[in-house]
C-alpha positions as CSV (number, residue, x, y, z in Angstrom):
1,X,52.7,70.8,50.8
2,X,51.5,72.1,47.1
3,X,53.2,68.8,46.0
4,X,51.1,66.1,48.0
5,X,48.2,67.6,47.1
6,X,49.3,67.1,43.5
7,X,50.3,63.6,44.2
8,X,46.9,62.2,46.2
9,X,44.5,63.8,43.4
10,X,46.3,61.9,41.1
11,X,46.2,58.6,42.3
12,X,42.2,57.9,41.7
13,X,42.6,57.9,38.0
14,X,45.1,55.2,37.9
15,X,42.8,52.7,39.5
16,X,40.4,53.4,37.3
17,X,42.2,53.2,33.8
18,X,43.2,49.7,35.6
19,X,39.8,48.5,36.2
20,X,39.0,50.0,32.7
21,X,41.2,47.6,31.4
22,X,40.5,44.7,33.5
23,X,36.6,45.0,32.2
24,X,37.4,45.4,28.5
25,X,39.5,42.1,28.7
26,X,37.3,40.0,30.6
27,X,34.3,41.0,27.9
28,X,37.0,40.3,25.3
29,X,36.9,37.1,26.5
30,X,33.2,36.9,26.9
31,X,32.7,37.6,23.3
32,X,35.5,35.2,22.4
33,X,33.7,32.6,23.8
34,X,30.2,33.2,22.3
35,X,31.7,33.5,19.1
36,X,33.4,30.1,19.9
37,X,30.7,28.6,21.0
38,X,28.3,29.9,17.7
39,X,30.9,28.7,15.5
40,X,30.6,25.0,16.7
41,X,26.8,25.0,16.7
42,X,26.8,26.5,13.0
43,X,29.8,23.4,12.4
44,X,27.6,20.9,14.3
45,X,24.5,22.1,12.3
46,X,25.7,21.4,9.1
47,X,27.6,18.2,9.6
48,X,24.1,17.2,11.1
49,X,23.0,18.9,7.9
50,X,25.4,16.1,5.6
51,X,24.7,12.9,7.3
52,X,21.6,10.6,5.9
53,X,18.6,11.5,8.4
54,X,14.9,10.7,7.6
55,X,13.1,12.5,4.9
56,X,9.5,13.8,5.6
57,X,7.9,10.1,4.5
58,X,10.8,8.5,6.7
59,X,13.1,7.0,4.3
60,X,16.8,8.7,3.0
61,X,18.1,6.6,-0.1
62,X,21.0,7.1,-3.0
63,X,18.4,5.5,-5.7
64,X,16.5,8.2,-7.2
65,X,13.5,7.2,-10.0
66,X,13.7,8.9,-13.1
67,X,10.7,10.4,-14.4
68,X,9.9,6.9,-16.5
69,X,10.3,4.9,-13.0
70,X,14.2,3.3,-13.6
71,X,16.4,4.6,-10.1
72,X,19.9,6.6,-10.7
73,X,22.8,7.2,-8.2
74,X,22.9,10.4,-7.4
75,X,25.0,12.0,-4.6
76,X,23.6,12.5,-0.9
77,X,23.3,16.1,-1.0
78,X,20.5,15.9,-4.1
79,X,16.9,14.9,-2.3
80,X,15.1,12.3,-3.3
81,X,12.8,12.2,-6.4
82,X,10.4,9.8,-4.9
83,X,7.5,12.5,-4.2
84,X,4.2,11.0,-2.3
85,X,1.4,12.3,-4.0
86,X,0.9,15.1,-0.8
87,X,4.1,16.4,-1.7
88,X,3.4,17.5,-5.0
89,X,0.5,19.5,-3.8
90,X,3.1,21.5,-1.8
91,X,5.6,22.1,-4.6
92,X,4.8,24.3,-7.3
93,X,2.4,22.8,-10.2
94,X,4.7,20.4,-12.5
95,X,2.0,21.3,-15.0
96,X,2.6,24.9,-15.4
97,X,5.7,24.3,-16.5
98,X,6.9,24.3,-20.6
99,X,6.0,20.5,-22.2
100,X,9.5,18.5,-22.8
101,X,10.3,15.4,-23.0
102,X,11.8,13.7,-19.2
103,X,15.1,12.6,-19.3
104,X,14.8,8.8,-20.2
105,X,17.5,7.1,-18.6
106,X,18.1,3.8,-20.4
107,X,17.4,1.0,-18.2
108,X,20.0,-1.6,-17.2
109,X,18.8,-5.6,-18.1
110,X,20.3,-7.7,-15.4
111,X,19.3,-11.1,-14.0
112,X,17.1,-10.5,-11.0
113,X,19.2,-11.5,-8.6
114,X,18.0,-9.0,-6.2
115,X,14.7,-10.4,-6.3
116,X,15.6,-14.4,-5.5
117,X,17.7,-12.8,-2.7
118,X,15.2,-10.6,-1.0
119,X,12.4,-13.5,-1.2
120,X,14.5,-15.3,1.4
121,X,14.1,-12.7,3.9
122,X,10.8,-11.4,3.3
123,X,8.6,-14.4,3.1
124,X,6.6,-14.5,6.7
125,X,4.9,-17.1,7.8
126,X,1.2,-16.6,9.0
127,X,1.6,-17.9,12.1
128,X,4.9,-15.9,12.9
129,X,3.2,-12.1,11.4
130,X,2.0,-11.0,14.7
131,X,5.7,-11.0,16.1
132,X,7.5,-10.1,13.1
133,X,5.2,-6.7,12.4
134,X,6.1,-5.9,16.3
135,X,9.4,-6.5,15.8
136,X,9.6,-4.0,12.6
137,X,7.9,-1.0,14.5
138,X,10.9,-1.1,17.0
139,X,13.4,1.9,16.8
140,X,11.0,4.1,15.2
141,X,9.8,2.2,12.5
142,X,13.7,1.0,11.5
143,X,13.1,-2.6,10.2
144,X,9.9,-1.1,8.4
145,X,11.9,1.8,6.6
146,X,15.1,-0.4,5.3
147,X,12.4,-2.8,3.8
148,X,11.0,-0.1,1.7
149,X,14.4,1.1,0.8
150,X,14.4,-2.8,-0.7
151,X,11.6,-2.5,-2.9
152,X,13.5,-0.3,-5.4
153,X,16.5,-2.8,-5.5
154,X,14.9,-4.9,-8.2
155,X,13.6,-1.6,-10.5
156,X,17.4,-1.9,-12.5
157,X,15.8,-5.6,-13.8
158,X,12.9,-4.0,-15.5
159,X,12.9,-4.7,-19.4
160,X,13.6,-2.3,-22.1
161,X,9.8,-2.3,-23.1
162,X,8.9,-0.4,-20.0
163,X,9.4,3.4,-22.1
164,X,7.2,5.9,-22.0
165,X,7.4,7.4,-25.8
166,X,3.4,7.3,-25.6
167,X,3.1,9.1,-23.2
168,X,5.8,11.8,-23.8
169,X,4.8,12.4,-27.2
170,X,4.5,16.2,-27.5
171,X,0.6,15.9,-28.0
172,X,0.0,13.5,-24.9
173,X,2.0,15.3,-22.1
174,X,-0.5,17.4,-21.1
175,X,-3.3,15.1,-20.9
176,X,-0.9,13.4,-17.4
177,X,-1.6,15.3,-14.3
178,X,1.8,14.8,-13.3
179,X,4.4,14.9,-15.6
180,X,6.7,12.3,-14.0
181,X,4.2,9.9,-13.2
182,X,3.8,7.9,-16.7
183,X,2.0,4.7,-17.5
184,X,4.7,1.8,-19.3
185,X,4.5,0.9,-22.9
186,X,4.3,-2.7,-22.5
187,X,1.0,-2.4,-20.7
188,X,-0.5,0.6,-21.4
189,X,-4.1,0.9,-21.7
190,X,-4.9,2.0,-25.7
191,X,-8.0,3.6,-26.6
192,X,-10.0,3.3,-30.1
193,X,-10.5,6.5,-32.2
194,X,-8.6,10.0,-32.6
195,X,-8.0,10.4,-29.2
196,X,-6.0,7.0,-28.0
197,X,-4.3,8.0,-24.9
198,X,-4.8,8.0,-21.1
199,X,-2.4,7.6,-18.4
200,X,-3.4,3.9,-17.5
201,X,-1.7,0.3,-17.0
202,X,-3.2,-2.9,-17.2
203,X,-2.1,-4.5,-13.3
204,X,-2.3,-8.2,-13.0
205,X,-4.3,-9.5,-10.0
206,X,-4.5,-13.0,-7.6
207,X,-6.5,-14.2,-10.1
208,X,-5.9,-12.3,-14.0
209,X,-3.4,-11.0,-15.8
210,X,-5.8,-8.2,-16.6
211,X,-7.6,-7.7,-13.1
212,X,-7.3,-3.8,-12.7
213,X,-6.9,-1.0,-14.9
214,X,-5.2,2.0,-12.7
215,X,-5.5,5.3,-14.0
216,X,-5.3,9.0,-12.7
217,X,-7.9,11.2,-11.6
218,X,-9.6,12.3,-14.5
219,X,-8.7,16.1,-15.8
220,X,-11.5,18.4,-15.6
221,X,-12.6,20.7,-18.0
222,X,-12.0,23.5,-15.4
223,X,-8.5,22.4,-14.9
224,X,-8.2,22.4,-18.7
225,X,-9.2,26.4,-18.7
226,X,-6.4,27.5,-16.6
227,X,-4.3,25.8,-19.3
228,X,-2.4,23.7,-17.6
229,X,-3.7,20.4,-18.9
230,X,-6.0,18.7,-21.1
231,X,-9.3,17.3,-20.1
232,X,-9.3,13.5,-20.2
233,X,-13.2,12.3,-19.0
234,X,-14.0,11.8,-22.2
235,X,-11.1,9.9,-23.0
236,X,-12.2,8.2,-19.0
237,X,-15.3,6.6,-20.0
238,X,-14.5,5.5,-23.6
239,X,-11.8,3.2,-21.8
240,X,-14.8,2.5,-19.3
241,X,-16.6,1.5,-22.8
242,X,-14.0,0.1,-24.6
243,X,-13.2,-2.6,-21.9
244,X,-16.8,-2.9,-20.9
245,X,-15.7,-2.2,-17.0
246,X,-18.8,-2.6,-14.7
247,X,-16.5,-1.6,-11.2
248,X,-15.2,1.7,-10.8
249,X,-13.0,1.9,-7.2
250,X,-12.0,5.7,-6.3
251,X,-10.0,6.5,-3.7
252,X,-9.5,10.5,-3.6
253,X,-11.9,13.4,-3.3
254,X,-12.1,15.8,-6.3
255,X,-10.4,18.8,-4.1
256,X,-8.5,18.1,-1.1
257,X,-6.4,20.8,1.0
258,X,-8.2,23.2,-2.0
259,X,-6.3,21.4,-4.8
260,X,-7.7,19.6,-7.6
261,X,-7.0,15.9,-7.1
262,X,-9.5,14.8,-10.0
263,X,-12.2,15.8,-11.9
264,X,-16.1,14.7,-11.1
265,X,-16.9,12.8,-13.8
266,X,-20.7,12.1,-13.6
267,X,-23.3,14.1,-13.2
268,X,-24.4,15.9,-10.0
269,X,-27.4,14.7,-8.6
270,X,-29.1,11.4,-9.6
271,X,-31.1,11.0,-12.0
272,X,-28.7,13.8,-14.1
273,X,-27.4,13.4,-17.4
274,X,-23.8,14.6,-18.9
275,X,-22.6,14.0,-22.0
276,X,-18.8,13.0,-22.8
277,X,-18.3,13.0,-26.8
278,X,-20.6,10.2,-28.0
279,X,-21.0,8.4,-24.1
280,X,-24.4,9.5,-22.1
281,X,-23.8,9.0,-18.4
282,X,-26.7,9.0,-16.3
283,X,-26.8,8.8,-12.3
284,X,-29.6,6.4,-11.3
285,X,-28.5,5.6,-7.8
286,X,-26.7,7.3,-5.1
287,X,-26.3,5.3,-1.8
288,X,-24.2,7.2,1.2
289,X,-22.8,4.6,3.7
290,X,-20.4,5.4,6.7
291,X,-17.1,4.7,4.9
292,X,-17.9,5.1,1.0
293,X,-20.3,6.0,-1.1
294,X,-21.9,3.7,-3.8
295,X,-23.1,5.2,-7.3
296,X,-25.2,3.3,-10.1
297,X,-24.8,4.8,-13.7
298,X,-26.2,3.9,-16.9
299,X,-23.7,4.3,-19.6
300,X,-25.7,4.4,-23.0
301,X,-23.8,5.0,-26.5
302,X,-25.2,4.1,-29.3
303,X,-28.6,3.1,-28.2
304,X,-27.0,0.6,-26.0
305,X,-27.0,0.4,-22.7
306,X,-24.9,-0.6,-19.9
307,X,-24.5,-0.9,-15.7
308,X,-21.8,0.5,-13.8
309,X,-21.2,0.6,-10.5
310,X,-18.8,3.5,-8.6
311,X,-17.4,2.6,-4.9
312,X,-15.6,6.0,-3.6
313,X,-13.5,5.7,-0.6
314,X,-14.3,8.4,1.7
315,X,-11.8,7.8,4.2
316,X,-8.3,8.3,2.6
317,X,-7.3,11.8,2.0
318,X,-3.5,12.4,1.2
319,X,-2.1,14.1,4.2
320,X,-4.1,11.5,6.7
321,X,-3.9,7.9,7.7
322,X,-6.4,5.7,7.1
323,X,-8.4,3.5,9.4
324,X,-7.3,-0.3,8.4
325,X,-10.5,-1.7,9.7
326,X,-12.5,0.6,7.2
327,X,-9.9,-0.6,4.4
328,X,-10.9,-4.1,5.5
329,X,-14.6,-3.5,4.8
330,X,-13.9,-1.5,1.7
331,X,-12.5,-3.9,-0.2
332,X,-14.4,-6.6,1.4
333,X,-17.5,-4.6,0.1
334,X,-16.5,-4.4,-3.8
335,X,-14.7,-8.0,-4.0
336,X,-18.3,-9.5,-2.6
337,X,-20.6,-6.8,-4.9
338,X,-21.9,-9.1,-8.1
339,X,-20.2,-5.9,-10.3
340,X,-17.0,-7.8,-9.6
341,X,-17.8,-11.3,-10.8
342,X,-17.1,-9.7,-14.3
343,X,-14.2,-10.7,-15.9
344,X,-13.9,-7.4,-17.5
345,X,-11.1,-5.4,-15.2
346,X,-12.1,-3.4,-12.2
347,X,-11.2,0.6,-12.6
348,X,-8.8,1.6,-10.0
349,X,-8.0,5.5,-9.3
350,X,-6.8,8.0,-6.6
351,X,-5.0,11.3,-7.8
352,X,-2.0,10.2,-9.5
353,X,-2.6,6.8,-9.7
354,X,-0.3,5.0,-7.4
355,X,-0.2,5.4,-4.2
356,X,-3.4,4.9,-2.5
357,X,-4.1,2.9,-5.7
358,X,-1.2,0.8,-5.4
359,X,-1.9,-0.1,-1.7
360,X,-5.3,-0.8,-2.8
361,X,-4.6,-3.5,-5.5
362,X,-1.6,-4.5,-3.0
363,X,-3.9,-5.5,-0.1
364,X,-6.9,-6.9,-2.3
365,X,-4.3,-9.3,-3.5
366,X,-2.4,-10.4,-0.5
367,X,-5.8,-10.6,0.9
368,X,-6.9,-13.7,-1.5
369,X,-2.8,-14.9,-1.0
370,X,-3.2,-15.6,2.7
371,X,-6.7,-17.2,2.1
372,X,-5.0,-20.1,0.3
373,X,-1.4,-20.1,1.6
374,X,0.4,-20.4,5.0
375,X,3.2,-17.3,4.5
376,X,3.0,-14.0,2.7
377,X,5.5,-11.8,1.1
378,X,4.2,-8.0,0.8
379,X,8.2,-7.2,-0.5
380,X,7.7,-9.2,-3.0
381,X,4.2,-8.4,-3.9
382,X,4.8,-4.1,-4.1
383,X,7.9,-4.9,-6.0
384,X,5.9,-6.5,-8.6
385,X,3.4,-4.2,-9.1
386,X,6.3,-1.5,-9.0
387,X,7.3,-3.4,-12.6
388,X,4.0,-2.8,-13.9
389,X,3.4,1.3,-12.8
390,X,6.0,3.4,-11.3
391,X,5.9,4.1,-8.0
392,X,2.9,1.8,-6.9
393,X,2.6,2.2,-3.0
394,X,4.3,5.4,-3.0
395,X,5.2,6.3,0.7
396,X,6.5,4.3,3.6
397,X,3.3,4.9,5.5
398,X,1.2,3.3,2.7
399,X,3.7,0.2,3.5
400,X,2.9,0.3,7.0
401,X,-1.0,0.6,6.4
402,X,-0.6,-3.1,4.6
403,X,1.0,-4.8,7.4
404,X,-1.6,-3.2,9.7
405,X,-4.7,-4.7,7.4
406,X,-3.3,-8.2,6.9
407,X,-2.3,-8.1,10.7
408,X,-6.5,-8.2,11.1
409,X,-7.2,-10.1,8.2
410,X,-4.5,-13.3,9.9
411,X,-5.6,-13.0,13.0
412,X,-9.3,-13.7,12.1
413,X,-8.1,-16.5,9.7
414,X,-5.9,-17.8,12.4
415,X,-8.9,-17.7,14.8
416,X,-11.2,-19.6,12.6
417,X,-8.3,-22.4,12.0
418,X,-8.3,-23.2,15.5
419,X,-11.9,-23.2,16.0
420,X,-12.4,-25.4,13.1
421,X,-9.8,-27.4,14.7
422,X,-11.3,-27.3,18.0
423,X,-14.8,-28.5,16.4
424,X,-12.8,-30.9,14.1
425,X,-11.9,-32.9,17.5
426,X,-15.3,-32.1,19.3
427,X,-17.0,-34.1,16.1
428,X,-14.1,-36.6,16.2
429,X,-14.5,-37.5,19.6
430,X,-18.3,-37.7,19.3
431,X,-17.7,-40.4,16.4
432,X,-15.5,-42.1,18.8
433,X,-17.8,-42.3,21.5
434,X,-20.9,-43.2,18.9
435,X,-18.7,-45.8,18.0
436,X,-17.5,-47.1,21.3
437,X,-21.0,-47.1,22.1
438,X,-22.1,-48.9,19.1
439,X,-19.2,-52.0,20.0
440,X,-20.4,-52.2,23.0
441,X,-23.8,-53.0,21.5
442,X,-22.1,-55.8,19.2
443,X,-20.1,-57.4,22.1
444,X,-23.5,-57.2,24.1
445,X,-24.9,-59.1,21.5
446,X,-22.7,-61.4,20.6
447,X,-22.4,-62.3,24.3
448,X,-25.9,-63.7,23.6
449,X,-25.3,-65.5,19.8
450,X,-23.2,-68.1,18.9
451,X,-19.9,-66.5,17.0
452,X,-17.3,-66.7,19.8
453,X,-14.9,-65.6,17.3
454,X,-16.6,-62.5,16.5
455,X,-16.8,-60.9,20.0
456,X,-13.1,-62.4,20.4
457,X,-12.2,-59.9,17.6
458,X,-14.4,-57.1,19.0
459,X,-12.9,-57.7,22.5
460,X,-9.2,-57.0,20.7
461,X,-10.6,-53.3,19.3
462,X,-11.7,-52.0,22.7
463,X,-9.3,-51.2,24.9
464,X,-11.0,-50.8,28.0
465,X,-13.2,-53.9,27.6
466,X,-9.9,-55.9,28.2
467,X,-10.3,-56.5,31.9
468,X,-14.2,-58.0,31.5
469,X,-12.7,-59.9,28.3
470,X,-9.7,-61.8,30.4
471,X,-12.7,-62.4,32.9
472,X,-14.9,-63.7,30.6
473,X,-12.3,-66.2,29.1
474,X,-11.2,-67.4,32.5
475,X,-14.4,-68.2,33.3
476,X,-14.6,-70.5,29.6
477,X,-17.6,-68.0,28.3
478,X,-15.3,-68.1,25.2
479,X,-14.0,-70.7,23.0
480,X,-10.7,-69.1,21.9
């Protein structure tokens, strides 16, 4: 009896040390599987993490510019060198760095090939731009994005001239906001006097060789008391001076997202005075319109005087879009201004110097192409100006914004073809009825003279009068 009791008290522990065990494997298993399943999103992660997806201005490429503009392989892993101008205000201050000398990677001379090649492809015609822009926004902008990959192809071709020992020199380097955005030799701008150097090229227009000077944002004397550059406004308006420039086009504000973009280089309120080395500036007129704001100085030095006149771009900040009608007008605005008839180069500047400027000097040039041609080849045209200042039209965006303005620009022209066409045969068939009319008058005259032959001839030029002719020579009216 004392021995069943032992037996059925100890039966309830067995089932549990089962069930115990039954539990531990089954979360054994649980955990196996999370950890499974963690691995392969970490693995999935980084493959993802290898492959060539979309940098924050939407392009991935191999070719990365070296800080005097020629492109290097480097491997996939290393990211792209190419900074737009609002990614440089996110990244610690170049500036503060020690002053050395870039690595200047020598550049190879080839035939340019690439360039031949890619004009092929990229020449639209103006009646076929509509469609093709449409076409290149598909899949996320795809078509739009391998084109600017292009633009870079033909930087191998540029020639051996295009150093930048001027601008590296050891008492220059501080006087470039950036330090790996630096003006050419073969076209940079030189100053007269001590001072000699500013970070600006001489850009070839539509029109000039010497159309635009583009040039950073002038370094303010504030800037120059953190120490991290050299103040340059002086240096600014003796090249204003020096190349008697009447147009200056600015397309930055002096701070934006609380960083200094460029220095304010005239005086604050009009009729104000400042003084840069032996240059008087002196702000006559001020005029605040909707998209831009237009400012009169009188530049005197050496008791002589001189006009200039500022246009500032209000609309075009680095981290935004601008609107492409209000780019339209912009630059419709200082092309039509009688500051621009000079043949003395217009003064083109946003921060660095290249991107918004680039687009700028891109568009006011294509805008004059299309006027006189049937096709346009903005590949082509950025490339170009690429050879002249690194990195001109810096970000794929800026690419976009010119198809978007010469998408308005060709379909006004387009519109004003066909209505000149339409007018063209309004006033053609007004001549031709003035002059159906006026035959009419001839044969009714000659129906009354005596030159048979005459009206016979008249009869043969008007169509319509051939059924009263035939019954006017059956009836013998005629001697024919």
């Amino acid at each position: 009896m004392a021995s069943t009791t032992m037996t059925t008290t100890a039966s309830p522990p067995d089932d549990l040390d089962t069930l115990e065990i039954v539990l531990i494997a089954v979360g054994a298993v649980v955990i196996a599987v999370i950890a499974v399943v963690i691995v392969f999103c970490i693995c999935r992660r980084l493959c993802r993490g290898n492959g060539r997806k979309p940098n924050r201005i939407g392009i991935e490429s191999d070719i990365i510019s070296a800080p005097n503009g020629s492109p290097f392989t480097k491997p996939r892993a290393i990211e792209s060198f190419r900074k737009s101008e609002t990614e440089h205000e996110h990244e610690p201050d170049l500036s503060t760095a020690p002053i050395s000398r870039p690595n200047n990677i020598p550049l190879d001379v080839e035939s340019v090939s690439s360039k031949s090649r890619d004009t092929k492809y990229s020449k639209i015609r103006l009646a076929d731009f509509c469609s093709r822009m449409e076409q290149m926004h598909r899949d996320n902008d795809f078509m739009f994005r391998t084109e600017f990959e292009r633009i870079s192809d033909g930087c191998t071709t540029l020639p051996a001239a295009t150093s930048n020992s001027t601008a590296m020199s050891e008492d220059n380097m501080k006087k470039n906001r950036f330090v790996d955005i630096l003006p050419y030799e073969d076209n940079l701008v030189k100053l007269d006097g001590e001072s000699d150097y500013i970070n600006a090229s001489f850009i070839k227009g539509y029109n000039r060789p010497r159309e635009y000077i583009v040039t950073q944002g002038p370094i303010s004397e504030d800037e120059e008391r953190q120490g991290k550059r050299t103040a340059t406004m002086k240096e600014f308006w003796t090249m204003v001076w020096q190349y008697n420039c009447t147009s200056i086009v600015m397309l930055t504000q002096c701070v934006e997202n609380f960083r200094h973009k460029c220095g304010q280089y005239w005086p604050g309120t009009v009729n104000g005075t400042a003084e840069y080395g032996d240059i008087s500036i002196q702000l006559t007129e001020e005029i605040d319109r909707p998209i831009c704001v237009v400012r009169k100085f009188t530049v005197i030095k050496n008791e002589e005087s001189r006009t200039v006149t500022q246009w500032h771009f209000k609309e075009w900040e680095d981290a935004k879009a601008t609107d492409s009608k209000n780019l339209l007008q912009f630059i419709d605005m200082v092309r039509m201004s009688p500051a621009s008839k000079s043949e003395s180069p217009t003064i083109v500047h946003c921060s660095a110097g290249v991107g918004r400027s680039g687009a700028y000097i891109a568009l006011d040039c294509l805008l004059q192409h299309i006027r006189d041609h049937d096709d346009v080849d903005i590949l082509s045209c950025v490339r170009d100006l690429r050879s002249q200042r690194v990195r001109m039209v810096q970000t794929l965006e800026q690419y976009i914004i010119l198809y978007g303005c010469l998408a308005i620009a060709i379909k006004k022209k387009l519109a004003e073809v066909d209505r000149d066409s339409k007018e063209d045969g309004f006033r053609s068939g007004q001549r031709a009825i003035a002059s159906d009319h006026q035959r009419d008058h001839v044969v009714n005259v000659e129906l009354n003279g005596d030159s048979p032959d005459a009206v016979a001839v008249e009869y043969e030029n008007v169509s319509y009068h051939k059924e009263f002719r035939n019954s006017v020579q059956s009836n013998e009216t005629l001697n024919i």
